[in-house]
VEXROKE-552103 format. One record per atom (N, C-alpha, C, O, CB): x, y, z; residue in one letter. Coordinates in steps of 0.001 Angstrom, whole numbers, plus 500000, padded with zeros to 6 digits. Glycine has a CB too. Example, Ala and Ser with C-alpha at 12.3 -4.5 7.8 and 13.67 -1.06 7.14 Angstrom:
<nodes>
513190494310507800A 512300495500507800A 513200496700507800A 514236496681508465A 511308495527509046A 512850497750507080S 513670498940507140S 512900500030507870S 513409501138508039S 514084499402505725S 
</nodes>
This chain:
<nodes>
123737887049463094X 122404886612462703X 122422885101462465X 123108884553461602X 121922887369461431X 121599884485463317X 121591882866463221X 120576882002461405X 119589882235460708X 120470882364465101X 121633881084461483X 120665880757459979X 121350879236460547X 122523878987460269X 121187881674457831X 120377878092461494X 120507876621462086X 119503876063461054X 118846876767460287X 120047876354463883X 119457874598461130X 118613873834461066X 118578872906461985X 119587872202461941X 118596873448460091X 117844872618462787X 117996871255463682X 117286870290463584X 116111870595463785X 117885871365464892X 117505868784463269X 116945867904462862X 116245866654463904X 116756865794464621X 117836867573462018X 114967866995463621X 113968866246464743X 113991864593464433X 114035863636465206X 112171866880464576X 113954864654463315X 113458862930462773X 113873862843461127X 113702863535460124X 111326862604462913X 114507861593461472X 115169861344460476X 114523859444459501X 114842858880458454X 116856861479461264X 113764859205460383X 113076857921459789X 111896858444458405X 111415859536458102X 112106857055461292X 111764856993457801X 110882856785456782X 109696856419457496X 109593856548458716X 111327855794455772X 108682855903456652X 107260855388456957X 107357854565458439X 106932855175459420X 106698854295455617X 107877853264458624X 107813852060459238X 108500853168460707X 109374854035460706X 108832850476458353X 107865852770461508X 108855853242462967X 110196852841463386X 110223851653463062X 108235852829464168X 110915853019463721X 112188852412464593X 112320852888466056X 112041854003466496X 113601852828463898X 112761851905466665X 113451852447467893X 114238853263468037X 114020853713469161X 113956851807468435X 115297853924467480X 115827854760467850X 115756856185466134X 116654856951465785X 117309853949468512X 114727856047465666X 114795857426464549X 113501857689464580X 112777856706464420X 115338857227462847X 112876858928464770X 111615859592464516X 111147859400463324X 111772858689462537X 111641860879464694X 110128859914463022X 109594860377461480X 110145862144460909X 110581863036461637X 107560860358461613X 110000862175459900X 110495863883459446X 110254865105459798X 109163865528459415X 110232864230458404X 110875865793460376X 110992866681461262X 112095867433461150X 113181866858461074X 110909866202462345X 112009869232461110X 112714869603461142X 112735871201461710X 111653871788461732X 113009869184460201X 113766871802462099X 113572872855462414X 114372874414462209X 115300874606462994X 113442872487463372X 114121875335461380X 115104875725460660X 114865877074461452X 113784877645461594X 115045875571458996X 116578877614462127X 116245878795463181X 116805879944461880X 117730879533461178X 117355878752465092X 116487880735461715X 116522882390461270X 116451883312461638X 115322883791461743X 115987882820460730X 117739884178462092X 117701885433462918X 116880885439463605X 116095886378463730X 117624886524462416X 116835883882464531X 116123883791465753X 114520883449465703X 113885882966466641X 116339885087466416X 114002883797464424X 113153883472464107X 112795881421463677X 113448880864462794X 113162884543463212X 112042880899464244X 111718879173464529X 110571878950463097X 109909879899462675X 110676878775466576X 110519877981462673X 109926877440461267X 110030875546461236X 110863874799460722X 111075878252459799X 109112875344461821X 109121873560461602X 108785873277460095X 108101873945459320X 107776872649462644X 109410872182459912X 109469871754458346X 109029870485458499X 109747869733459158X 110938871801457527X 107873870007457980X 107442868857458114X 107373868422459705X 108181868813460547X 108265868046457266X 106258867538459964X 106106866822461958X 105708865566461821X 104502865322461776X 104718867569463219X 106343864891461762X 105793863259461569X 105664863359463439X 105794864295464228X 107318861665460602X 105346861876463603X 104606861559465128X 106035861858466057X 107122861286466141X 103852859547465357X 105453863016466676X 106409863092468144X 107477864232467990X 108536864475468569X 107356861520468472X 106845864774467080X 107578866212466913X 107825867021468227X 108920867532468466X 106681867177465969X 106726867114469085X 106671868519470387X 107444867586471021X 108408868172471513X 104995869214471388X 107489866090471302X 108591865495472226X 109729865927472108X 110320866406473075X 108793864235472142X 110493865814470399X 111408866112469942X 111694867836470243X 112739868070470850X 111263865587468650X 111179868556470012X 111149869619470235X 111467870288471818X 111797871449472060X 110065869793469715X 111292869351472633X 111239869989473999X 112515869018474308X 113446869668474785X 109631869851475052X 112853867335474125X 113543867036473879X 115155867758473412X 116209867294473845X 112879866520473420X 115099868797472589X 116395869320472077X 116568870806472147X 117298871442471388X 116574868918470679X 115540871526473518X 115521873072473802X 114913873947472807X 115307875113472773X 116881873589473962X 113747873449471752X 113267874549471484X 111809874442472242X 111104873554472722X 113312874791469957X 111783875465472116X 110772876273472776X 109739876508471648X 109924877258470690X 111378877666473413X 108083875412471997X 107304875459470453X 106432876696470351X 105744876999469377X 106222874079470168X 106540877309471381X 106148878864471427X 106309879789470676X 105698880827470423X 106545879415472216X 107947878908470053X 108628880079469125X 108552880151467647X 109179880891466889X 110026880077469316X 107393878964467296X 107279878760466134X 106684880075465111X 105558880500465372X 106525877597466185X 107355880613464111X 106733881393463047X 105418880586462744X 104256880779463100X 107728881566461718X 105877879820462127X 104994879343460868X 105358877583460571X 106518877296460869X 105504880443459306X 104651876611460120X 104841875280459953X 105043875271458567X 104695876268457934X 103766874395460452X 105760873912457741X 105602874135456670X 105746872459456185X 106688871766456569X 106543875303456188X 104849872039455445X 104270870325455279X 104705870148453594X 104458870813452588X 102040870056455603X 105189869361453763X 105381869207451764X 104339868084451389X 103875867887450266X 107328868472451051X 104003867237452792X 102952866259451771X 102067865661452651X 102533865685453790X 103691864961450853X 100825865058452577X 100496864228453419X 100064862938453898X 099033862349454224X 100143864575453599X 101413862746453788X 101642861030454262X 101967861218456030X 102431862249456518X 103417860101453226X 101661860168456690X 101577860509457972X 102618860389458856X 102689860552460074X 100702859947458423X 103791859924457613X 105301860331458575X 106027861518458480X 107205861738458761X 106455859430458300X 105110862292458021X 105151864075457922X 104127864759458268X 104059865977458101X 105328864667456600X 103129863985458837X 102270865106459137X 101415864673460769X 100757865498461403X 101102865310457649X 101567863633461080X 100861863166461930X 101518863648463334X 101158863367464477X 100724861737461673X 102534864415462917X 102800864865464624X 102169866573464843X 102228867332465810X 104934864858465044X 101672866699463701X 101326868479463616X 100411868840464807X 100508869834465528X 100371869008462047X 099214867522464896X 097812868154465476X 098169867892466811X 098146868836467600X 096242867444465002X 098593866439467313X 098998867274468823X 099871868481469401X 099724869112470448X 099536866463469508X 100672868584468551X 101379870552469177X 100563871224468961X 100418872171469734X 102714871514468436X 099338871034467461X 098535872551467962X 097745871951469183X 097345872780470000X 097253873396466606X 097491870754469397X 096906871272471080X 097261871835472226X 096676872501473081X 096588870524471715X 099052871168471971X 099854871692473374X 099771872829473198X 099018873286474057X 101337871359473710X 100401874162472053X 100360875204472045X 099210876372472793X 099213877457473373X 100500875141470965X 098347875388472359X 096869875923473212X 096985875729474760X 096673876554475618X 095387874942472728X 097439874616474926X 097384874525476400X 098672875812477095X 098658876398478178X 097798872648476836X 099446875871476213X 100833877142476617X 100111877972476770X 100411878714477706X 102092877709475558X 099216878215476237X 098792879867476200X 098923880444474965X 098574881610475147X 099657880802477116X 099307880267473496X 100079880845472442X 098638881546472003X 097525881071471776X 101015879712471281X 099039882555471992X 098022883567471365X 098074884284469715X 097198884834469048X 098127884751472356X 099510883987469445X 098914884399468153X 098957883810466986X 099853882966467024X 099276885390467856X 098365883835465825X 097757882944464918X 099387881941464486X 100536882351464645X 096838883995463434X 099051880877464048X 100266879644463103X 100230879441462388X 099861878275462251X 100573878529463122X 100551880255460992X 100342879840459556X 101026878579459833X 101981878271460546X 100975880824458271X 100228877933459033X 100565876421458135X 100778876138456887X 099628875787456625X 099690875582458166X 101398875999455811X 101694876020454676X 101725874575454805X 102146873824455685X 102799876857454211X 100983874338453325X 100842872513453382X 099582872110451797X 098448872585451741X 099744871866455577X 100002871455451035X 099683870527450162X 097646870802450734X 097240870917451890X 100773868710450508X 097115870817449917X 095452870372449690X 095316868383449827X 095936867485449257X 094879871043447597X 094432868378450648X 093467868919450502X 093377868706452577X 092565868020453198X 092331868166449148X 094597869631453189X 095143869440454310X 094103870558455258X 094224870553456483X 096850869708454194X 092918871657454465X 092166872651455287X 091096871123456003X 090663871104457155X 091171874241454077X 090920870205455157X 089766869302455531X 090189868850456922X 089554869003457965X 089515868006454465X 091934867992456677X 092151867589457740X 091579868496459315X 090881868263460302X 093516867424457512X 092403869616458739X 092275870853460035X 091039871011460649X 090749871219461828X 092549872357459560X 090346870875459631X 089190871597459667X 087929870344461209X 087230870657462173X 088540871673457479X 088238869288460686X 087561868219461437X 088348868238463142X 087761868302464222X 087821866583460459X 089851868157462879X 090483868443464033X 090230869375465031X 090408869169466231X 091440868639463764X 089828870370464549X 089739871716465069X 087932871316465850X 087669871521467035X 089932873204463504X 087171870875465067X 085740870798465589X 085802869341466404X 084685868931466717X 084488870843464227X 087053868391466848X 086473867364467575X 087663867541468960X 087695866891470005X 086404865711466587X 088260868276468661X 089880867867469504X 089676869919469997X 089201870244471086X 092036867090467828X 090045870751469166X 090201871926469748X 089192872909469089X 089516873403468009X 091619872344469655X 088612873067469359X 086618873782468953X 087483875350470044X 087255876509469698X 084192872277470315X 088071875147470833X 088004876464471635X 089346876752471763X 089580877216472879X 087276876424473063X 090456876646470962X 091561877458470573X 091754878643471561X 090751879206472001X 091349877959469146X 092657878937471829X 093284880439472216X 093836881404470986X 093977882624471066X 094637880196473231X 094111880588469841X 095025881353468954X 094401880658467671X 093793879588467684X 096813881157469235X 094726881675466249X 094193881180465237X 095197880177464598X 096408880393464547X 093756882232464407X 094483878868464031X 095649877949463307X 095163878284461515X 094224877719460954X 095473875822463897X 096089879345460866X 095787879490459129X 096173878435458120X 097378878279457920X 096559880712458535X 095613877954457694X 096218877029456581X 096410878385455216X 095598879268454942X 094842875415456106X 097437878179454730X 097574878491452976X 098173877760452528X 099173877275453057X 098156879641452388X 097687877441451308X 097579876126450271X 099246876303449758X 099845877348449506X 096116876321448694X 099631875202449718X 101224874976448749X 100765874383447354X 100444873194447344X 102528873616449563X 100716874997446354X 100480874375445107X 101667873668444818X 102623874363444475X 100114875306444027X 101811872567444870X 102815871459444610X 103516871481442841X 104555871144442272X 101861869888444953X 102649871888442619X 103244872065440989X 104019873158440701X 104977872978439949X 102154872212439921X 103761874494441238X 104263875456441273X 105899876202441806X 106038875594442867X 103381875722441702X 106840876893441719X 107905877429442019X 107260878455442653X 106958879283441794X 108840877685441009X 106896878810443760X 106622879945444054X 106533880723445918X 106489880045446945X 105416879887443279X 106531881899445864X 106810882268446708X 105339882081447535X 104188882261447136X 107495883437446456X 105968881553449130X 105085881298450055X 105332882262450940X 104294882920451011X 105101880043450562X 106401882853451887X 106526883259452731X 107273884459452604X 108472884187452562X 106814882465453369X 107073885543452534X 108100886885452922X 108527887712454652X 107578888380455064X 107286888139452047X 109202887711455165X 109092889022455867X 110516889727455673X 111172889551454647X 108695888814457504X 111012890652456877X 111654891699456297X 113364891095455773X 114253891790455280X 111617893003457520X 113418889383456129X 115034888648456193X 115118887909454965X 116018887589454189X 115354887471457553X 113466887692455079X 113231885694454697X 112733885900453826X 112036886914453822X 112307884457455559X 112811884955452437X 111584884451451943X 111767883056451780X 112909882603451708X 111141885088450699X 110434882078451691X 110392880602451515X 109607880150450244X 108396880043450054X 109746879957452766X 110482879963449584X 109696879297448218X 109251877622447797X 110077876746448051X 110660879662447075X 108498877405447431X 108090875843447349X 109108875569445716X 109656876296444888X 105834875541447194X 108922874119445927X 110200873501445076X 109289871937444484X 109570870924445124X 111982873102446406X 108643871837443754X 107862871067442830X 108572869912443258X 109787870063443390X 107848871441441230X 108088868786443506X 108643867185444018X 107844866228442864X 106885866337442100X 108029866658445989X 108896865187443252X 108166864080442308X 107741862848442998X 108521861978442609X 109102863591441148X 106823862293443898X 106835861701444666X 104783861143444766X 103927861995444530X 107735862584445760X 104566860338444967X 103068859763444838X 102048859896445111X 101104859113445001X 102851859050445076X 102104861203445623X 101162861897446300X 101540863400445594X 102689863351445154X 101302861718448045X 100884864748445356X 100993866046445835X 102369866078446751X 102381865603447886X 099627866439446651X 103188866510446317X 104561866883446921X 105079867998446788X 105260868316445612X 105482866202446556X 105510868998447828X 106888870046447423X 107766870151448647X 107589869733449791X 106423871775446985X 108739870807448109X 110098870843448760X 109736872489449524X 108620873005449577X 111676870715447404X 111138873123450105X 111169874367450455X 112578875006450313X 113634874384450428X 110658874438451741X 112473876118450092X 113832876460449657X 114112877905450624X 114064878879449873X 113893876710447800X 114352878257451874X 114236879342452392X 115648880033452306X 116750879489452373X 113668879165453672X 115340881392452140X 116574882595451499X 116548883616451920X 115587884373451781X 116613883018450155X 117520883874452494X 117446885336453215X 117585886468451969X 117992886275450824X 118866885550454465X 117087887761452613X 117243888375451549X 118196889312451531X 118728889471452630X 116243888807451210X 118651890077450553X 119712890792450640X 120072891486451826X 119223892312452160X 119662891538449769X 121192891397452660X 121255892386453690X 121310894068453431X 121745894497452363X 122420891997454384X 120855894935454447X 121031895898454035X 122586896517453621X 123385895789454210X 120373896441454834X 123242897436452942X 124112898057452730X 124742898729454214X 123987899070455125X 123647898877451694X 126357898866454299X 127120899231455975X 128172900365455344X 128845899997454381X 128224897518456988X 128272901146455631X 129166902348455429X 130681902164455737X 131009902041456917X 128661903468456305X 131435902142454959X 133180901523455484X 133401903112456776X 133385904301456456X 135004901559453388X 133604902463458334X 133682904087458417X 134916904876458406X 135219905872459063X 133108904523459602X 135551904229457532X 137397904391457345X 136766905519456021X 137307906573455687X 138790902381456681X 136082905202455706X 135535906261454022X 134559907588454724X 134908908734454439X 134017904965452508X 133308907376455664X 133328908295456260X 134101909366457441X 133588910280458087X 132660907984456360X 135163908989457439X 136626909780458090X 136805910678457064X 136624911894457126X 138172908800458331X 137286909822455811X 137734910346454796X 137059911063454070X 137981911468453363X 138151909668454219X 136437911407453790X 135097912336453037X 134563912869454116X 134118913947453720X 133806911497452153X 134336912766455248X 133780913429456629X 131957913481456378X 131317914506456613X 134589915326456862X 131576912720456077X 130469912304455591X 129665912686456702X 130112912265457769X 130436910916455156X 127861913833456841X 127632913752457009X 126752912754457637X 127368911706457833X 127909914247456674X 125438912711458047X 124733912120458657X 123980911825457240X 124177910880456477X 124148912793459907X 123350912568457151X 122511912437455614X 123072911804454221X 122345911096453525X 122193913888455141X 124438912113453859X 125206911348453210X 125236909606453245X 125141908724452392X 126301911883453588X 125426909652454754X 125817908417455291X 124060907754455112X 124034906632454606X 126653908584457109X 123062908187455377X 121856907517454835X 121817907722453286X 120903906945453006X 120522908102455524X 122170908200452246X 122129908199450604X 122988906930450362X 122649906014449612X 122856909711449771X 124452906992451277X 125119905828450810X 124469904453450669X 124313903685449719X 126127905679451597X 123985904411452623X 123120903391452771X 122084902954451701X 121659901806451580X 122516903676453829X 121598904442450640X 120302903815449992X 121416903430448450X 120919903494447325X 118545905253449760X 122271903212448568X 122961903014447240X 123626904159446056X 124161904021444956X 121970902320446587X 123348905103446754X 123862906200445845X 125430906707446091X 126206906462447014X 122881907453446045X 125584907549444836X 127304907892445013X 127062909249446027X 126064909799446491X 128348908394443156X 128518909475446107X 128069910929446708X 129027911413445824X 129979910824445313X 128215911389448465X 128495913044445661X 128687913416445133X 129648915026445719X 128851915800446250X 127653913119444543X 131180915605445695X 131578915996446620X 131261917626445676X 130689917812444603X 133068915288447205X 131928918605446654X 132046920425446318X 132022920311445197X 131143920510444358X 133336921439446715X 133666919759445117X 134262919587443775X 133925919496442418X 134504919953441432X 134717918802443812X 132411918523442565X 131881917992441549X 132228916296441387X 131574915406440842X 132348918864440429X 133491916265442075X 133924914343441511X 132750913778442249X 131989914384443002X 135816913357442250X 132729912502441903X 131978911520442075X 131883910291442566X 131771909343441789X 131760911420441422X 131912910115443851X 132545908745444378X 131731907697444280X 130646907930444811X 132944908748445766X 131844906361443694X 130997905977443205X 130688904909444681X 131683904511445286X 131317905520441671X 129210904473445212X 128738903931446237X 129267902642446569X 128962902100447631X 127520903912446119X 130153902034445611X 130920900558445386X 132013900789446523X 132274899800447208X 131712900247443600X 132701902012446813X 134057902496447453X 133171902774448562X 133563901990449426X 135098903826446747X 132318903356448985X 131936903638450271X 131120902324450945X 131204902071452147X 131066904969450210X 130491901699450205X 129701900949451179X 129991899342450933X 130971899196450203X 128075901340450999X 129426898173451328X 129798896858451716X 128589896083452225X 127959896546453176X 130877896913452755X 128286895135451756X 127329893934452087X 128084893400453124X 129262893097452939X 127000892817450888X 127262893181454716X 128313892817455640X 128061891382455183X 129201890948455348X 128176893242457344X 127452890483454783X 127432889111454192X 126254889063453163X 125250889740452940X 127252887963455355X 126929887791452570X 126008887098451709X 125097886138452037X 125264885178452789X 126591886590450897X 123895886528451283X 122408885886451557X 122607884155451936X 123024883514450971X 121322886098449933X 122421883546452888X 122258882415452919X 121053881827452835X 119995882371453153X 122751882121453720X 121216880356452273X 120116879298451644X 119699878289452340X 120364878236453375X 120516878643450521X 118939877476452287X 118678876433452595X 117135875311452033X 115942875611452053X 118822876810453840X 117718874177451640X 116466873813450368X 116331872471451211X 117314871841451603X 117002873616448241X 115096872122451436X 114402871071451960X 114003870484450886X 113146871076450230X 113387871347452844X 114426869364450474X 113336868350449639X 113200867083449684X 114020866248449303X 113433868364448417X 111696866821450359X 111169865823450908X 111315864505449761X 112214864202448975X 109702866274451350X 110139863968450040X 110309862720449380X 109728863112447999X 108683863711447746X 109565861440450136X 110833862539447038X 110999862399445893X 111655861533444528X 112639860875444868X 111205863094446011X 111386861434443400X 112244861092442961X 113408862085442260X 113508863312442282X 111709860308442361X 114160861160441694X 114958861957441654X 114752863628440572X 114167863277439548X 115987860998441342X 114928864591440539X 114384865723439760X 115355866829439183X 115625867762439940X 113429866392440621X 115960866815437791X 116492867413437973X 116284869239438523X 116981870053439128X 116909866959437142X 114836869223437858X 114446870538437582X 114523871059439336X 114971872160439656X 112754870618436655X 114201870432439954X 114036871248441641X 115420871360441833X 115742872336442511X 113213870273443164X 116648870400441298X 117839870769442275X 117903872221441470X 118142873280442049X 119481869599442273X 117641872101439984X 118332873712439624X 117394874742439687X 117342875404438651X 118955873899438090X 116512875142440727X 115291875284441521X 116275876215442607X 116141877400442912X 114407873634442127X 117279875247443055X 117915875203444198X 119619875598444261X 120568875306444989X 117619873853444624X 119356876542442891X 120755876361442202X 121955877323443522X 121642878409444009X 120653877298440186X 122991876735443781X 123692877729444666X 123481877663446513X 124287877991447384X 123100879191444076X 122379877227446614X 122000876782447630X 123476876356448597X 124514875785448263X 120987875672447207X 123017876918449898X 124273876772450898X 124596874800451389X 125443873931451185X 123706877926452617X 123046875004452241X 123107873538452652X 121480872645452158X 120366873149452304X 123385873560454573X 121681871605451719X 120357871662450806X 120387869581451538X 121223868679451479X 120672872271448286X 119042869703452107X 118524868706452774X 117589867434451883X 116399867695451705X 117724869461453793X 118176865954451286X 117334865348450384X 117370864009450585X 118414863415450855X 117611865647449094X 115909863287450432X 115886862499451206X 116604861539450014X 116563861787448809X 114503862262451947X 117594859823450954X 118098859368450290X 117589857840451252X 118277857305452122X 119506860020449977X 116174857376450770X 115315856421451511X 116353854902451444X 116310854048452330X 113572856285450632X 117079854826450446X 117421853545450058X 119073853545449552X 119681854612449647X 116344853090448878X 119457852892449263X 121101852665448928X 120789852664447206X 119711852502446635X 121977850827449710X 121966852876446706X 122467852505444993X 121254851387444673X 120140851470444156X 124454851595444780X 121842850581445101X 121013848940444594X 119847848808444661X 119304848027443880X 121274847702445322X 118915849687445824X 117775849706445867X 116508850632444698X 115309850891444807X 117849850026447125X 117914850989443267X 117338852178442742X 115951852056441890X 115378853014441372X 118388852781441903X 115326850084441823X 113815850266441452X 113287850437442540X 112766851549442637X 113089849206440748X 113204849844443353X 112964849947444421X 112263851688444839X 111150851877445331X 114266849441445002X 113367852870444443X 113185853651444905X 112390854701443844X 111816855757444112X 114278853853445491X 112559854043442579X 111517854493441497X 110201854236441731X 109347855123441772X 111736853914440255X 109956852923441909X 108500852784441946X 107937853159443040X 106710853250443042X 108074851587441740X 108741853490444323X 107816854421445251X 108016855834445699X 107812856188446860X 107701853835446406X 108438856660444710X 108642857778445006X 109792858495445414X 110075859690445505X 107994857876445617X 110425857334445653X 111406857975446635X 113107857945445779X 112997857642444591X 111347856893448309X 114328858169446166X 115075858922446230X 116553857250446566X 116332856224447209X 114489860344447462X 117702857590445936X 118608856461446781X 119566857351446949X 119678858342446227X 119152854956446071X 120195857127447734X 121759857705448031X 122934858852447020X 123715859718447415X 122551856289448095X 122463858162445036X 122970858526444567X 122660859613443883X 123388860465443374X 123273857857444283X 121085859465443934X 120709860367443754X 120218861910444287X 119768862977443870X 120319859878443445X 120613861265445426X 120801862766446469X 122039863637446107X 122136864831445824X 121085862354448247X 123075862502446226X 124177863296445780X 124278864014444348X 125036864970444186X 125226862464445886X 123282863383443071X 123259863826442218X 122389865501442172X 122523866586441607X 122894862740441557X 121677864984442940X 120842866830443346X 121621867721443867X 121324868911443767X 119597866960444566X 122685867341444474X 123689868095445389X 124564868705444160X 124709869926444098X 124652867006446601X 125119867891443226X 125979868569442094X 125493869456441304X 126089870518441128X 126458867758441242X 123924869073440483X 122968869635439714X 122832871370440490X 122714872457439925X 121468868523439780X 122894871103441662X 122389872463442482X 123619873230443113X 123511874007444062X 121305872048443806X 125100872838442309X 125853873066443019X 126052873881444369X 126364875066444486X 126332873265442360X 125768872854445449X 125400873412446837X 126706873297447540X 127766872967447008X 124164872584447646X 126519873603448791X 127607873952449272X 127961872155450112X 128881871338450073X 127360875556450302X 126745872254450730X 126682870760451923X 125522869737451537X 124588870277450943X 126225871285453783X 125396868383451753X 124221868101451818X 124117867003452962X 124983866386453581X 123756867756450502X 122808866995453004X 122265865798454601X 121663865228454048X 121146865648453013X 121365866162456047X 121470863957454542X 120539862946453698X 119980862178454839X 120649861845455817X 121361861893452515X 118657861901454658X 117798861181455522X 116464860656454810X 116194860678453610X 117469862084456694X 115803860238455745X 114384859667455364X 114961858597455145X 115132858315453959X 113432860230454191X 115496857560456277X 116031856363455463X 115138855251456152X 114507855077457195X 117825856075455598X 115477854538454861X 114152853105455476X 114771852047456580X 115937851752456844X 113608851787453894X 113813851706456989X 114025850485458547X 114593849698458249X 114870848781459023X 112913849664459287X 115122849752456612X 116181847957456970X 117445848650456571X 118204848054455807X 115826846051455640X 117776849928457035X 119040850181457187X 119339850705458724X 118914851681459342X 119416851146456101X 120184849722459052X 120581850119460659X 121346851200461309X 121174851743462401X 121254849195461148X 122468851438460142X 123182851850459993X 123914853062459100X 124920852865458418X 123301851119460063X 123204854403459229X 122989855201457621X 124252855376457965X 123935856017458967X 121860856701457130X 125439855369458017X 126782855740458105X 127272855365456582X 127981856110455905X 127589854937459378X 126679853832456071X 126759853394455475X 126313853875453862X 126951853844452810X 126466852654456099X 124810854367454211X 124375855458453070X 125036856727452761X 125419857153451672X 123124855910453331X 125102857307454058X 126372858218453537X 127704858349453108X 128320859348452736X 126560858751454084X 128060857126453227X 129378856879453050X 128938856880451245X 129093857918450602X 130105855307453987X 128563856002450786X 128035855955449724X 127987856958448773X 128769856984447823X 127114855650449945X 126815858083449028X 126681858976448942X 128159859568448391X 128515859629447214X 126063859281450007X 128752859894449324X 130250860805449638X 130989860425448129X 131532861271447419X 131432860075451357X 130892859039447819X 131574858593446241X 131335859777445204X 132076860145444291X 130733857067445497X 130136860255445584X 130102861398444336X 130127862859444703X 130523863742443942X 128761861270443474X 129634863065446039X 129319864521446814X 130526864121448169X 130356862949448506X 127156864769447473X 131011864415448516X 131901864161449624X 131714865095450960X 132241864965452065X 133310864325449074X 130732866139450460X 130672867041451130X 128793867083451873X 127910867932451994X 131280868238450123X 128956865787452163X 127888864749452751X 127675864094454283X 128495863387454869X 128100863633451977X 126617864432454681X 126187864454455936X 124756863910456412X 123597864168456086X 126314865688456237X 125486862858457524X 123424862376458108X 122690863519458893X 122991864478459604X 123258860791459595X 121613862935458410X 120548863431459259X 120278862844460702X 119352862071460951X 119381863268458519X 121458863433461880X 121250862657462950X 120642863110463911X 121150864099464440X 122177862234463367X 119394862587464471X 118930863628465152X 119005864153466638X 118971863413467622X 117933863505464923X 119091865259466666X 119690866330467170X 120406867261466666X 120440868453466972X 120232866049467851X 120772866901466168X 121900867225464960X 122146868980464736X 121404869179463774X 121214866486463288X 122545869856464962X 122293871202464371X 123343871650463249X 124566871724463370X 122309872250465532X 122687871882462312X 123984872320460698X 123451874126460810X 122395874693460528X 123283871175458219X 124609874540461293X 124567875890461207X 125599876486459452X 126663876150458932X 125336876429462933X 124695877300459178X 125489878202457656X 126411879740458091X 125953880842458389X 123850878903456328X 127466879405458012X 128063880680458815X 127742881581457890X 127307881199456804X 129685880744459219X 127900882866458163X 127869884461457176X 128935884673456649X 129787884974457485X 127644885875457894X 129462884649455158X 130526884828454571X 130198886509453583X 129162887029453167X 130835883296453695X 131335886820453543X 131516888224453440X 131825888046452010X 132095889022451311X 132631888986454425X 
</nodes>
C-alpha cells in the first residue's frame, strides 16, 4: 500500500527561475490529494507523471496566491479531460466567493461538480474520512486565516498468523471472529486470547503539512509522532525578525517543530528568492534535526510500512 508525497513547488511569494510556488502531492493506497497549487501546478503535475484525473480531493491552507493561484486553471483543464466526477476542495473562507465568480466567468458549463468545504483555521479537526484515510486540519499562525494538514491512515485491518490456524485448525468462521478481535474459544473450554492468533500487518502511517507559519508549538504536538512532517522554513537563523513579523517560519524553527512532534523525517521549503541555494538552509536546519531534507522538486519521500 503506497503512502508518497511528491513535491511540485517549493518557492515563496516572489517567482524564481528554477522553483515553483507550493505544491504538493500526497499518493495513498493509490489514492492522489494535491496540497496547496500555487501558479503552474497542472504543468508540474504532468511534468512529473501524475495523472490530474486522479485527483481525490484538493486541499488549500490559505489564500495567498503562491498557494492558490494555480487551482483555477486545472479545474479548467480537468473539464477539458472529461473528469466527471465531483472535486472536493477543502480551503480557508472566504475561498466559495473566489470559486464562485470563477465558475460564472471562466467555467459556467463544467462537466463535473467543483465542492468547496470550509477549513476552519482555528480548529483541530477532522476534514476528510474514507475507508484508509483521514485528514485533519492543524491551526497555523501566519497573517492571514491559515491551517496545516495532517493525513493518517487508519488502523489496518487485523491478518490471521496462518501458522495458528494450522494449529487450532481454525475454521472459516473462527478465522472471521479472530479477524473481528475476539479470542477463540476451544472444546476444552481454554481460551486463546486474539493477541496469539492475529497481527497488524503494519503500522498506521502519517504525514503533517504545515504551511506558512510561525513558529507553533501547539500544531507540532497536533502532529505528535508523525512519520514525515513537511514545514515551511522561508528564511535562515538570522533572518528570525524577519520571519516573525511576516508570518513565516526560519530554518530553526522547523527543526524545532520536528523535535516538539517527535517525527520521524522532516522537509523544509517555502524558501525565499534570496536564497539560491537551500542546501544551505538545510544544512542548518540538520544542527538540531539531522534527520532533514529539501523540498526539491520532483522530489518523491515515500513512508515505508513498518510492522
Amino acid at each position: 500500500m503506497s503512502f508518497r508525497v511528491t513535491i511540485l513547488g517549493s518557492a515563496s511569494a516572489r517567482p524564481t527561475g528554477n522553483r515553483h510556488p507550493s505544491a504538493q502531492v500526497v499518493n495513498i493506497h493509490e489514492q492522489y490529494y494535491l496540497v496547496d497549487a500555487g501558479e503552474g501546478t497542472q504543468q508540474q503535475l504532468i511534468r512529473y507523471g501524475i495523472n490530474p484525473l486522479k485527483l481525490q480531493a484538493v486541499f488549500i491552507s490559505h489564500l495567498h496566491g503562491d498557494h492558490v493561484f494555480g487551482l483555477f486553471p486545472l479545474i479548467s483543464t480537468l473539464g477539458l479531460y472529461g473528469r466527471r466526477t465531483p472535486l472536493a476542495v477543502y480551503a480557508p473562507a472566504p475561498f466559495g466567493e473566489l470559486l464562485d465568480h470563477h465558475l460564472r466567468y471562466f467555467d459556467n458549463d463544467l462537466p463535473y461538480q467543483v465542492e468547496w468545504h470550509e477549513v476552519r483555521t482555528t480548529e483541530h479537526s477532522l476534514l476528510f474520512e474514507n475507508r484508509t484515510l483521514e485528514v485533519w486540519s492543524v491551526p497555523l499562525r501566519h497573517r492571514v486565516p491559515c491551517a496545516g494538514f495532517l493525513f493518517r491512515e487508519k488502523q489496518p485491518p487485523l491478518n490471521v498468523d496462518k501458522f495458528k490456524i494450522t494449529k487450532y485448525m481454525l475454521s472459516i468462521a473462527q478465522i472471521a471472529a479472530a479477524k473481528r478481535g475476539e479470542d477463540l474459544v476451544l472444546e476444552s473450554g481454554e481460551v486463546i486470547p486474539n493477541a496469539e492468533l492475529t497481527y497488524r500487518p503494519y503500522q498506521p502511517r502519517s504525514y503533517a503539512y504545515l504551511s506558512d507559519t510561525n513558529f507553533s508549538a501547539k500544531a507540532a504536538t497536533l502532529c505528535t509522532g508523525v512519520d514525515l512532517m513537511y514545514h515551511e522554513a522561508t528564511y535562515a537563523a538570522k533572518e528570525q525578525r524577519d520571519a516573525r513579523d511576516r508570518g513565516h517560519s526560519t530554518t530553526i524553527d522547523a527543526a524545532k517543530a520536528a523535535i516538539k512532534a517527535q517525527a520521524g523525517r522532516l522537509v523544509i521549503g517555502h524558501y525565499s528568492s534570496r536564497y539560491k541555494d537551500e542546501n544551505l538552509l538545510v544544512e542548518e536546519a540538520r544542527t538540531l534535526f539531522p534527520e532533514t531534507y529539501p523540498a526539491n522538486e520532483g522530489t518523491t519521500f515515500t513512508i515505508e510500512k513498518q510492522r
